[in-house]
C-alpha atoms as a printed R data frame, in Angstrom:
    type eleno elety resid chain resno       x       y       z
1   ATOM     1    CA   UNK     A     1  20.194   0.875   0.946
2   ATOM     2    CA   UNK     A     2  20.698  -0.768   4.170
3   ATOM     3    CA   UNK     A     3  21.149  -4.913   3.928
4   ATOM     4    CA   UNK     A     4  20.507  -7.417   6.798
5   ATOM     5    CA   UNK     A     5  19.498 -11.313   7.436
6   ATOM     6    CA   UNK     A     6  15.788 -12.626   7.997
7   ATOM     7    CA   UNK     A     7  15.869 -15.588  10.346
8   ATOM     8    CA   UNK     A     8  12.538 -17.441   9.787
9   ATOM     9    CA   UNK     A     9  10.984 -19.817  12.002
10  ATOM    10    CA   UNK     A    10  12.554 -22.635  10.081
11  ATOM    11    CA   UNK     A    11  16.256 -21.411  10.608
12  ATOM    12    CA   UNK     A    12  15.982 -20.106   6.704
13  ATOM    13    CA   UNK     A    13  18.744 -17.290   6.880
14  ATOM    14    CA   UNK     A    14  17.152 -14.837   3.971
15  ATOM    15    CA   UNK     A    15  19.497 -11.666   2.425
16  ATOM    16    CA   UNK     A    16  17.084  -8.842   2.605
17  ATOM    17    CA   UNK     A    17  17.875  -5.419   1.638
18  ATOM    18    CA   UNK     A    18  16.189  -1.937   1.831
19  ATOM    19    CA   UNK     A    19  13.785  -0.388  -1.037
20  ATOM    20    CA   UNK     A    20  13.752   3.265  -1.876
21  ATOM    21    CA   UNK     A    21  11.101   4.903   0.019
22  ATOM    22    CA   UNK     A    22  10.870   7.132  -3.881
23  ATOM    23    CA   UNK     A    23  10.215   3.626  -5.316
24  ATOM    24    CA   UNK     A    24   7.656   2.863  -2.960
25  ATOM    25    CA   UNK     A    25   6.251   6.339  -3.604
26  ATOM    26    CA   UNK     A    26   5.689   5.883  -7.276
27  ATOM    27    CA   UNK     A    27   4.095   2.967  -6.500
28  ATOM    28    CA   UNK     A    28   1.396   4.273  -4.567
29  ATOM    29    CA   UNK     A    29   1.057   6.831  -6.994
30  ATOM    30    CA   UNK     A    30   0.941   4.600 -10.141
31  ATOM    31    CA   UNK     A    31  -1.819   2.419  -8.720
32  ATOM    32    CA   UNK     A    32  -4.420   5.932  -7.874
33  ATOM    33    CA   UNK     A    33  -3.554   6.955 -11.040
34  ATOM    34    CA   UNK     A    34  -4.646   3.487 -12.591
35  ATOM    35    CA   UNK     A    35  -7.962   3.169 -10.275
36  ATOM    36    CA   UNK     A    36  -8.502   7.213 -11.622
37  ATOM    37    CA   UNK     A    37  -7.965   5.707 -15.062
38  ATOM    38    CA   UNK     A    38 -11.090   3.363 -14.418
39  ATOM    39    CA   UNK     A    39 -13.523   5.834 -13.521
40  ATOM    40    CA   UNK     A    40 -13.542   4.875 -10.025
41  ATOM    41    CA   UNK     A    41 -15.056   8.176  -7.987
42  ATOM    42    CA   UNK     A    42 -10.962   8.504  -5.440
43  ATOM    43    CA   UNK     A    43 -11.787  12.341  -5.071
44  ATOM    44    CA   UNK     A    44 -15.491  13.077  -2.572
45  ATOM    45    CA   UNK     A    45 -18.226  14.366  -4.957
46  ATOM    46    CA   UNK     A    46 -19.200  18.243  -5.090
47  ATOM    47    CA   UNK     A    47 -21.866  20.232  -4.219
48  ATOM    48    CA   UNK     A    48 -22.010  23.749  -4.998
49  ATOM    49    CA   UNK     A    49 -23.383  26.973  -3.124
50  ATOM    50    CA   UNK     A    50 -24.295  30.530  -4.475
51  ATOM    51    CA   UNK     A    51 -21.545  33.130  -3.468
52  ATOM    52    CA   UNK     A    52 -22.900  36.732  -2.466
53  ATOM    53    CA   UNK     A    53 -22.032  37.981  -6.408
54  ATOM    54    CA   UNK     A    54 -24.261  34.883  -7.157
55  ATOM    55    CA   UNK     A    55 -21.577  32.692  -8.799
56  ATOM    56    CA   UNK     A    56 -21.177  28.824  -7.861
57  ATOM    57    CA   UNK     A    57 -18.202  27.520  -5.203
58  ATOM    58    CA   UNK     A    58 -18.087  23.893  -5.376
59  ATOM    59    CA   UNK     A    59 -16.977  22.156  -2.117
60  ATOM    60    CA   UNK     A    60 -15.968  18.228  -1.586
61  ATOM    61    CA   UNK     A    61 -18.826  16.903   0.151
62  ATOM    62    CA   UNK     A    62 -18.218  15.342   3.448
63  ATOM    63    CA   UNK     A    63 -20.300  13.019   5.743
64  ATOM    64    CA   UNK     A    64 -22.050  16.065   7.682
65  ATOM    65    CA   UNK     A    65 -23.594  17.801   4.097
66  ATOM    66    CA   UNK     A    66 -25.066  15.140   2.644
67  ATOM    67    CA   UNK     A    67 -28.577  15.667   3.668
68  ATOM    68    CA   UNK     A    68 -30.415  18.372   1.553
69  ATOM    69    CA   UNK     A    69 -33.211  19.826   3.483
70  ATOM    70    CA   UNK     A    70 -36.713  19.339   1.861
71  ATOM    71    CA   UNK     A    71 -35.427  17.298  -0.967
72  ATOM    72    CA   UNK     A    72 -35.081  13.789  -0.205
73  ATOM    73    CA   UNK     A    73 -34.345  12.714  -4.234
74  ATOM    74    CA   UNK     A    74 -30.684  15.087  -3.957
75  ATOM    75    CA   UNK     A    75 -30.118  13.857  -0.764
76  ATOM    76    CA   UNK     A    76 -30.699   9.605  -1.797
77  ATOM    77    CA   UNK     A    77 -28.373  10.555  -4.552
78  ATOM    78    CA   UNK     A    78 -25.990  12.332  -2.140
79  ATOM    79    CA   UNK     A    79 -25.446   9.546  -0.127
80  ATOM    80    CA   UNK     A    80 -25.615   6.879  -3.606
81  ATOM    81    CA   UNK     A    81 -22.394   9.139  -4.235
82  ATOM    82    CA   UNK     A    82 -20.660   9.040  -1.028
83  ATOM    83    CA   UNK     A    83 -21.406   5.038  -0.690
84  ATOM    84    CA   UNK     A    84 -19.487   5.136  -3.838
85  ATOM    85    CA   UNK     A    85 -16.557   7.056  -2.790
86  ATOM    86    CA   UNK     A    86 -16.157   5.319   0.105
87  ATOM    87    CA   UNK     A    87 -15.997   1.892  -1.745
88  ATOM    88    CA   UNK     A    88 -13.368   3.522  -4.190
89  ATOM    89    CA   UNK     A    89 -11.521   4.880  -1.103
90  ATOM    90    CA   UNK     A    90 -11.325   1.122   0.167
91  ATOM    91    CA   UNK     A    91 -10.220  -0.015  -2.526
92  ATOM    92    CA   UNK     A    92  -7.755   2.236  -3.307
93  ATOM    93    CA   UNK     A    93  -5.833   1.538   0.302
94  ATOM    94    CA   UNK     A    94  -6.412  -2.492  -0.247
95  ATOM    95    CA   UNK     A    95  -4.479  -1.737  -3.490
96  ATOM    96    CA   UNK     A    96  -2.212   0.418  -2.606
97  ATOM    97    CA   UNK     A    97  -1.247  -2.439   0.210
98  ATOM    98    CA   UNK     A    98  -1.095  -4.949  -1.970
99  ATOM    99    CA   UNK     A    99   1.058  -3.426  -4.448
100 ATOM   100    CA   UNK     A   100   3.370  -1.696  -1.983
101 ATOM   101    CA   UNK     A   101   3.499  -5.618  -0.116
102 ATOM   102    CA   UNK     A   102   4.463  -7.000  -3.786
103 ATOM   103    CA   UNK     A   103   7.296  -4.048  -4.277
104 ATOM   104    CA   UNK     A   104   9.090  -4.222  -0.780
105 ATOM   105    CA   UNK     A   105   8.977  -8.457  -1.614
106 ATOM   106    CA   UNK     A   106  10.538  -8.286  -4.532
107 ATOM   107    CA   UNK     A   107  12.817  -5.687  -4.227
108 ATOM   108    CA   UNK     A   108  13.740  -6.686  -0.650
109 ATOM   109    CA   UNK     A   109  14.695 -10.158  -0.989
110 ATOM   110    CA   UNK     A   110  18.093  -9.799  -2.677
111 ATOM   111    CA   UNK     A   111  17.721 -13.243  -4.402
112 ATOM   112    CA   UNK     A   112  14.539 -13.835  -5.752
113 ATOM   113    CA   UNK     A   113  12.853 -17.458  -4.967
114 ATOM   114    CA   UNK     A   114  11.844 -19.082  -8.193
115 ATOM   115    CA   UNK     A   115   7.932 -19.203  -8.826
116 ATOM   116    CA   UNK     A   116   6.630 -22.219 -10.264
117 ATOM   117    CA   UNK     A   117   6.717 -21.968 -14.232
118 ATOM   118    CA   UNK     A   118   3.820 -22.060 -16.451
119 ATOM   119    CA   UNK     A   119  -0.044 -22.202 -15.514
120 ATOM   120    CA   UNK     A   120  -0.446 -25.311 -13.825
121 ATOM   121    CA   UNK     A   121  -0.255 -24.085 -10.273
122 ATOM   122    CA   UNK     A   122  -2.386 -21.065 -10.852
123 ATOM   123    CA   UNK     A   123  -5.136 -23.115 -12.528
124 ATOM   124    CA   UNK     A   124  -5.058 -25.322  -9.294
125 ATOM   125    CA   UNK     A   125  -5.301 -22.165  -7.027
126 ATOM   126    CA   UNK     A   126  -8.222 -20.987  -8.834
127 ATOM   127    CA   UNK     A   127  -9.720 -24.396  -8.792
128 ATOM   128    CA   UNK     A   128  -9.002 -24.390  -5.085
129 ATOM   129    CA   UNK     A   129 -11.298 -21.152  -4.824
130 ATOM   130    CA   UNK     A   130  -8.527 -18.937  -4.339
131 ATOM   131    CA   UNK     A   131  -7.707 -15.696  -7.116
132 ATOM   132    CA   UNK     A   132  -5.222 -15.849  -9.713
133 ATOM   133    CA   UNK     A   133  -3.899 -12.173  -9.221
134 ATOM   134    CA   UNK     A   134  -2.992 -12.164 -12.853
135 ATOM   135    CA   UNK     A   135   0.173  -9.541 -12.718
136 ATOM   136    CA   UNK     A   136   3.442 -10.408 -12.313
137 ATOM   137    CA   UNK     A   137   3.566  -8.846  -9.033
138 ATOM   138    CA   UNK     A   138   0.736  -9.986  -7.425
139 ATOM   139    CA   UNK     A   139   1.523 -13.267  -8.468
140 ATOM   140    CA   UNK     A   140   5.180 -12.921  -6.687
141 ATOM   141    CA   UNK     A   141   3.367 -11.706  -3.471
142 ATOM   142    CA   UNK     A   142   0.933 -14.492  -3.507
143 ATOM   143    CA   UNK     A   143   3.598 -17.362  -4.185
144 ATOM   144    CA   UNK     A   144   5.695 -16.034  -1.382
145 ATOM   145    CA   UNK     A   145   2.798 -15.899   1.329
146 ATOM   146    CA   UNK     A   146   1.460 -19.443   0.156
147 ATOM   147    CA   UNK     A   147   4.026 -21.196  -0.492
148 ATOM   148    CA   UNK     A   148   7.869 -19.276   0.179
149 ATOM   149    CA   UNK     A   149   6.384 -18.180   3.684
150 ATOM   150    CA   UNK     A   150   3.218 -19.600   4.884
151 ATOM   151    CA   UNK     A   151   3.935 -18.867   8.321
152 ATOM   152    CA   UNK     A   152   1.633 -15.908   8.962
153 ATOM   153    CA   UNK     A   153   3.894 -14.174  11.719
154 ATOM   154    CA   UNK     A   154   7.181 -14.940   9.381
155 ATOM   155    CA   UNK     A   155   5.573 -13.022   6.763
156 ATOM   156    CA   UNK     A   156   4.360 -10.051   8.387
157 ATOM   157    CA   UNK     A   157   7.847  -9.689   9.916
158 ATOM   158    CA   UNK     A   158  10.035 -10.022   7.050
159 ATOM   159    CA   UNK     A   159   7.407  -7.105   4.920
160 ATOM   160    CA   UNK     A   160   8.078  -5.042   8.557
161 ATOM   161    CA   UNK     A   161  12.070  -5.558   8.687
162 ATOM   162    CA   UNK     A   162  12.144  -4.820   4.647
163 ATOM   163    CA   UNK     A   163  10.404  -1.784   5.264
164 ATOM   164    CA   UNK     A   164  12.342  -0.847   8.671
165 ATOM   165    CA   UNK     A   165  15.193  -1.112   6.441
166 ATOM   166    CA   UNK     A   166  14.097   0.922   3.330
167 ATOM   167    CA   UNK     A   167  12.981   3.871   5.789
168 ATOM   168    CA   UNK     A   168  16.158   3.768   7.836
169 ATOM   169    CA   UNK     A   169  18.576   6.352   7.018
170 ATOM   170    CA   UNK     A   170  16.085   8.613   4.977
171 ATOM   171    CA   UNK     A   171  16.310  12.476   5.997
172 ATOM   172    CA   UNK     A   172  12.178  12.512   6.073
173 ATOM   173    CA   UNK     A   173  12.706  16.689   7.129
174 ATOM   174    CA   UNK     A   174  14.645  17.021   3.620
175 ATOM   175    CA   UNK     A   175  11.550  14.747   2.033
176 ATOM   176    CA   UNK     A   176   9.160  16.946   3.792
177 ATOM   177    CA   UNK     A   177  11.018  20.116   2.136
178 ATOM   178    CA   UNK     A   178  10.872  19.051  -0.802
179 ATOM   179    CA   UNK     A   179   7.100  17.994  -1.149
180 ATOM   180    CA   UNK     A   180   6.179  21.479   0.155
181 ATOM   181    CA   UNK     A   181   7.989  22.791  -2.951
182 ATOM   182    CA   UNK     A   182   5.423  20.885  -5.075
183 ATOM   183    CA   UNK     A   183   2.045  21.157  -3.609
184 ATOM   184    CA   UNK     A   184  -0.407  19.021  -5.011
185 ATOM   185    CA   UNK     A   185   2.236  16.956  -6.866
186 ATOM   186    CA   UNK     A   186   2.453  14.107  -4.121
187 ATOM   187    CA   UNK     A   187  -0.665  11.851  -3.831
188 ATOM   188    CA   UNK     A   188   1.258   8.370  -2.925
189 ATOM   189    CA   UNK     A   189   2.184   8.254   0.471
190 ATOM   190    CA   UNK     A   190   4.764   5.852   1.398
191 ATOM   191    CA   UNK     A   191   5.853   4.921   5.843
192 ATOM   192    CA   UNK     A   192   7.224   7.818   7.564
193 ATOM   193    CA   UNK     A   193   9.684   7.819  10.052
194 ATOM   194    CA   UNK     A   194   8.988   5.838  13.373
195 ATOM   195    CA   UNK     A   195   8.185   2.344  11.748
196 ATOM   196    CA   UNK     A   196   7.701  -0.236  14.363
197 ATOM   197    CA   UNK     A   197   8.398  -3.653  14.219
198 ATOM   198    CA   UNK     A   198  11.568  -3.004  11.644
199 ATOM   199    CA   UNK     A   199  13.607  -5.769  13.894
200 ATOM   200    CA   UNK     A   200  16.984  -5.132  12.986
201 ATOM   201    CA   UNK     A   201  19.234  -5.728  15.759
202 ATOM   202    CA   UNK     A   202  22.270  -4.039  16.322
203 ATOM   203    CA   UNK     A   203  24.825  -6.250  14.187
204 ATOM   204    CA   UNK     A   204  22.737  -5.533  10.972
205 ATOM   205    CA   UNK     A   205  20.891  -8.827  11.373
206 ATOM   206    CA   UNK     A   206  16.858  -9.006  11.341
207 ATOM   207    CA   UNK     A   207  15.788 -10.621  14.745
208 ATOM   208    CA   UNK     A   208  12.034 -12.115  13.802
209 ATOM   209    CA   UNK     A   209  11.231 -12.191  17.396
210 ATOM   210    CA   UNK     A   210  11.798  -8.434  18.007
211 ATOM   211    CA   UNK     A   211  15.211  -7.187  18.934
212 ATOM   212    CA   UNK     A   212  16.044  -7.807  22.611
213 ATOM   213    CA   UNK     A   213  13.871 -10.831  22.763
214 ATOM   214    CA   UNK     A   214  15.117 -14.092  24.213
């Protein structure tokens, strides 16, 4: 994968490196799979309809059919469903953020920071009122944006230029071949092609103001 330097606002030079896009894939596709796993409703719930021969066709509900004419009981429990999708659909994309943030940090940084050892500084957090993510992972993430780089702009522009450089290079028309060959067998999405903000300027370094800037 492609390599290039993060300048932070501090002058930190940081060695940051591309992360297979097929890494970030499974990713996205290991954390559905997980909130599946818990029961949570990812897929719209059915309703069905009588065909002509009089069997059943079940259909994914959608905003526009949840009201049942002349039976307010199905429709209340149309819309208790769909409130419920909806929450598992926001979750799912908070999640999937999170965990494809906590992949591109530590597989982009091409030396890991060291995390404070032991529980002492995840006891204060929580006592601070702030969440103790629990997994390795989200742990890393939250370390790096506390404490490794606080800066809010710093942060969201070494996750873009980590990302610019895991989705440079990447024949996405090839990728695109290839999921058509397996229909249904792709559920994680991952950044296409025509990622802003990627800052890499033309000498392989990563520019945190934006190539071209002053």
């Amino acid at each position: 994968m492609k390599t290039g330097t993060f300048t932070a606002k501090d002058g930190r030079q940081i060695a940051i490196q591309g992360v297979s896009p097929m890494v970030l894939r499974e990713v996205t596709v290991q954390v559905e799979e997980r909130l599946r796993y818990e029961g949570l409703p990812i897929d719209p719930p059915r309703y069905s309809v009588a065909s002509v021969s009089g069997d059943l066709i079940w259909r994914e509900h959608n905003p526009t059919t949840l009201v049942v004419e002349d039976n307010p009981q199905e429709t209340a429990e149309n819309r208790r469903l769909w409130r419920e999708h909806e929450a598992a659909q926001r979750r799912l994309e908070y999640e999937k953020g999170n965990a494809l943030a906590a992949a591109m940090f530590i597989g982009g940084l091409v030396e890991l920071p060291a995390m404070p050892k032991g529980e002492e500084y995840w006891r204060r957090r929580v006592m601070m009122g702030l969440e103790d993510p629990k997994t390795p992972a989200g742990r890393y993430q939250a370390w790096i944006s506390a404490e490794y780089m606080p800066d809010t702009e710093d942060f969201e522009a070494l996750l873009m230029a980590i990302r610019g450089l895991s989705m440079e290079g990447v024949d996405w028309a090839r990728v695109a071949a290839v999921r058509s060959s397996f229909p249904g067998a792709v559920q994680g999405e991952t950044p296409g092609p025509g990622v802003d903000s990627e800052r890499v300027v033309d000498d392989g370094q990563v520019d945190p103001g934006g190539a071209g800037s002053a």
